[in-house]
Structures are given as structure tokens and as C-alpha cells.
C-alpha positions as CSV (number, residue, x, y, z in Angstrom):
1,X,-6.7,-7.6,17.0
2,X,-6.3,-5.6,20.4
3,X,-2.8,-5.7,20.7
4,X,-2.9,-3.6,24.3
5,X,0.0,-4.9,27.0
6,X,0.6,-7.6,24.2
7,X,4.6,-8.5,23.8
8,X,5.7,-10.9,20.7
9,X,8.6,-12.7,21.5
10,X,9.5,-13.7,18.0
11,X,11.2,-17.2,16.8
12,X,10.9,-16.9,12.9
13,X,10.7,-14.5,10.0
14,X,9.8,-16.0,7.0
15,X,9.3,-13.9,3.2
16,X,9.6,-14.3,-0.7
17,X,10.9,-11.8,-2.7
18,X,7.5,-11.4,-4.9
19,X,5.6,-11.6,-1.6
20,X,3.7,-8.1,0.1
21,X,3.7,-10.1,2.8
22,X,5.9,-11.3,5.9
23,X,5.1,-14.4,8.3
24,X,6.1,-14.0,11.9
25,X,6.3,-17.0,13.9
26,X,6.6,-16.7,18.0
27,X,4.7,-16.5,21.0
28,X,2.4,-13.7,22.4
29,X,2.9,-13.0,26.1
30,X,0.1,-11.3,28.4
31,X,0.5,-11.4,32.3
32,X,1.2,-14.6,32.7
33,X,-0.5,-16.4,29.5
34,X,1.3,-17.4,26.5
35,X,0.4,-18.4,23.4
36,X,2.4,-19.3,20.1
37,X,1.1,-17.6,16.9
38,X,1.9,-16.8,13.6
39,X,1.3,-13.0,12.4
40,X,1.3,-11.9,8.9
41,X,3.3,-7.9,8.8
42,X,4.1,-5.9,6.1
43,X,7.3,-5.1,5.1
44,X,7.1,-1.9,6.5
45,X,5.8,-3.7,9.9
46,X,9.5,-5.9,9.4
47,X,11.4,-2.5,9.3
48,X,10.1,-1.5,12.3
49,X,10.5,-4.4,14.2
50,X,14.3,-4.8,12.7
51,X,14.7,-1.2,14.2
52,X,13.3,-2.0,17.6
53,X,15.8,-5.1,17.7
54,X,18.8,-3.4,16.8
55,X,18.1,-0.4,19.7
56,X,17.8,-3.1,22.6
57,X,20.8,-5.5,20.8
58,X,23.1,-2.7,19.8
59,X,26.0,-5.4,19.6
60,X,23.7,-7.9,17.2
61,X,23.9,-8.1,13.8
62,X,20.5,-8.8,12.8
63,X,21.0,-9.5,8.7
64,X,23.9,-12.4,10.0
65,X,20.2,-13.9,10.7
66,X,18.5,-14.1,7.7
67,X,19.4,-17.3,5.1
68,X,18.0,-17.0,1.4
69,X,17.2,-20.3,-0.6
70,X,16.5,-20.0,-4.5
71,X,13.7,-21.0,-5.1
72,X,11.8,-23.1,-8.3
73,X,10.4,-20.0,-9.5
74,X,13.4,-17.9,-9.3
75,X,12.2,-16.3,-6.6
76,X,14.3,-16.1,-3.3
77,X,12.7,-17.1,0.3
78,X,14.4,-15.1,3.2
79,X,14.5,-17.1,6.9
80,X,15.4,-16.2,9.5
81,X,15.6,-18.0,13.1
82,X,16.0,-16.0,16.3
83,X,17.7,-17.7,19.0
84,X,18.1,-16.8,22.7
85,X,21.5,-15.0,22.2
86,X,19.4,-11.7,21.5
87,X,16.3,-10.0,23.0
88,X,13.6,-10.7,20.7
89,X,11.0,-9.4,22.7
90,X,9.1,-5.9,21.2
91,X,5.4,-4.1,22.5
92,X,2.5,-5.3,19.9
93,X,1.5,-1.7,19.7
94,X,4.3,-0.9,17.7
95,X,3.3,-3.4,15.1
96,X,-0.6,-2.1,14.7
97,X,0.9,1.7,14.1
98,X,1.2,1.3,10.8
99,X,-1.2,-1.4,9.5
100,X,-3.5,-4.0,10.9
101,X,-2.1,-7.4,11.7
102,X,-3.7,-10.8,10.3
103,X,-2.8,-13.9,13.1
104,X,-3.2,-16.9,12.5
105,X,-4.3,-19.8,15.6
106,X,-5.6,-22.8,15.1
């Protein structure tokens, strides 16, 4: 996935404790298009998006966010749902550093 001049403004962060994986939920903005779309990161991906939050909301506490629910299994599911208070906005590029990115349209 090119991810050149791409921006994620991201809604939800969804994850399981015995998951590799992480489910981003928001909308890809290019120019003027838009799109919503769901991305599947690593956790590694997460950190680095949690790092480019915190530098451009240096005031927002981002793991306030982030609600766990038990789950049947025992496992624990992590949400989290970003609202307009913060700037949830970060470059794609960052994203496709460290590992390619699986989205999901339909």
C-alpha cells in the first residue's frame, strides 16, 4: 500500500491481549479525498503512533483512552475511541517504516 502524502486521522484502536495484531479504525485523507478504513498495525506500529500523538498533544493523556473488557476466554480486549478533543491526525509514512500495513475496504 503506497502510503505517499497519505494522513490517518484515526477514530478507533482496537486489540486482545493474545493478539500480534492491532485494528485501526479511521479515515485516510489525500488532497481533498477521504476515505474511512480499517488498518491492521503491529504493536510496534501502535507505539509509534502513541509517540507521534503524545508529541503534537503534549497536554493529553493518551492511556485515559483506552477501556479493557474481560473477555470469555480470559483474555482482555483494549478500546479505545479518539474523540475531537485531541489531534489524531499522523503521516502514513510513519506507519510503513517498520512493517507493511494490511487495510481493509470493502
Amino acid at each position: 500500500m503506497s502510503s505517499k502524502g497519505k494522513v490517518l486521522d484515526i477514530k478507533h484502536v482496537l486489540f486482545e491481549t493474545n493478539d500480534n495484531e492491532v485494528l485501526v479504525k479511521g479515515e485516510i485523507h489525500k488532497g481533498h479525498m477521504k476515505f474511512e478504513t480499517d488498518i491492521i498495525i503491529t504493536h510496534t506500529q501502535l507505539n509509534q503512533v502513541m509517540n507521534q500523538l503524545s508529541k503534537t498533544n503534549q497536554f493529553f493523556d493518551f492511556s485515559n483512552l483506552f477501556k479493557t473488557e474481560k473477555m470469555y476466554d480470559g483474555e482482555v480486549l483494549y478500546t479505545a475511541l479518539f474523540t475531537d478533543n485531541t489531534n489524531n491526525k499522523i503521516d502514513m509514512s510513519l506507519l510503513t517504516i517498520s512493517a507493511p500495513l494490511r487495510q481493509i475496504r470493502a
